[in-house]
Phi, psi and omega in degrees: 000130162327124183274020153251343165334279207295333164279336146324290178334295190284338167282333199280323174309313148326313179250020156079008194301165138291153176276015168252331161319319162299300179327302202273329171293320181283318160267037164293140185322122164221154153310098175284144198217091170352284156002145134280327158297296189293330160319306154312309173299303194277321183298302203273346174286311165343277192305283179340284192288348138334286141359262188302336184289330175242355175244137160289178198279336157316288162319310175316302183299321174328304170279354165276339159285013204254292224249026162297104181280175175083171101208008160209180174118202186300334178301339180260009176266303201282348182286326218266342141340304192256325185298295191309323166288186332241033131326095198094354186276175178298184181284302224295337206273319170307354191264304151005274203268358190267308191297030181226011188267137152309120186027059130276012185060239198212066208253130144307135143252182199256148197283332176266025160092359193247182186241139186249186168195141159250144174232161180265116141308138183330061173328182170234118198290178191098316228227071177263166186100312199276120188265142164217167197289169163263336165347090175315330179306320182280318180038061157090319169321135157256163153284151187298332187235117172082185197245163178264118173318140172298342189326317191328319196259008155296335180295315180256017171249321178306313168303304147357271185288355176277355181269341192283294168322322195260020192231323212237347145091045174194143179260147210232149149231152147327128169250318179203143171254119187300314192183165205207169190275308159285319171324174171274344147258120196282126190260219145261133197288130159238066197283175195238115170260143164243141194269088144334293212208155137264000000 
């Protein structure tokens, strides 16, 4: 079994999914792979488009914000960092000093009010222009058969927004992922947060 299942399991789960829904997403049929990256690569480009084929793109972000890494260590110390010096300040000036944080991409707000962010994908040194995902899970693997959904890159707009939200003292959904390492033509990932709450 995939060392990924279980944490699948436990995001969909999170996000409210049912459990025969969760079941039929988490055991889809994939290529196994000895490998543990390509194996990885290949389960979850699976699970992802499983994913997309029974859920909307809300629900999916939701549980990739389950299943987001980082979400402590120094990044929740500089988010929780910038909430506190810019407490009460505008938005432009908290995003300003939130984009000046280690691997916090580069966040805008938007003449409609939403935030935008470029984040750099895993360059490859040496190698400039040549893109890889930063997903620790893959460390570079693709799957063998088909492509890895962009849906995929919901997992890493969720560390986004779960740092964002906690700098910026307001609540966000995914609105789009603008570009991805995976589109079809492959950029540097960027996603569109819409401000929801406070």
């Amino acid at each position: 079994m995939n060392f990924n299942h279980e944490r699948y399991e436990n995001c969909l789960r999170c996000a409210g999914v049912g459990e025969e829904v969760i079941a039929r997403i988490v055991n889809v049929p994939y290529q196994a792979s000895e490998d543990e990256k390509q194996d990885s690569a290949n389960y979850c480009a699976a699970v992802m488009a499983k994913c997309d084929e029974l859920l909307d793109f809300d629900v999916i972000a939701e549980a990739m914000l389950e299943r987001a890494c980082c979400k402590d260590g120094f990044r929740l110390e500089n988010s929780e960092k910038v909430a506190k010096r810019k407490a009460g300040k505008p938005l432009e000036k908290k995003l300003k000093l939130l984009g000046k944080q280690k691997y916090m991409g580069h966040p805008v707000l938007t003449e409609d009010g939403d935030i935008f962010t470029g984040h750099c994908a895993g360059g490859l040194p040496g190698k400039p222009g040549e893109l890889q995902c930063s997903c620790w899970c893959f460390d570079g693997a693709l799957p063998e058969q088909g492509k890895v959904p962009v849906s995929y890159c919901l997992c890493c707009a969720g560390h986004f927004r779960f740092h964002y939200q906690i700098a910026l003292g307001v609540k966000l959904r995914v609105k789009e992922i603008v570009s991805s390492v995976f589109g079809e033509t492959p950029q540097y990932c960027s996603f569109l947060f819409e401000i929801v709450g406070e």
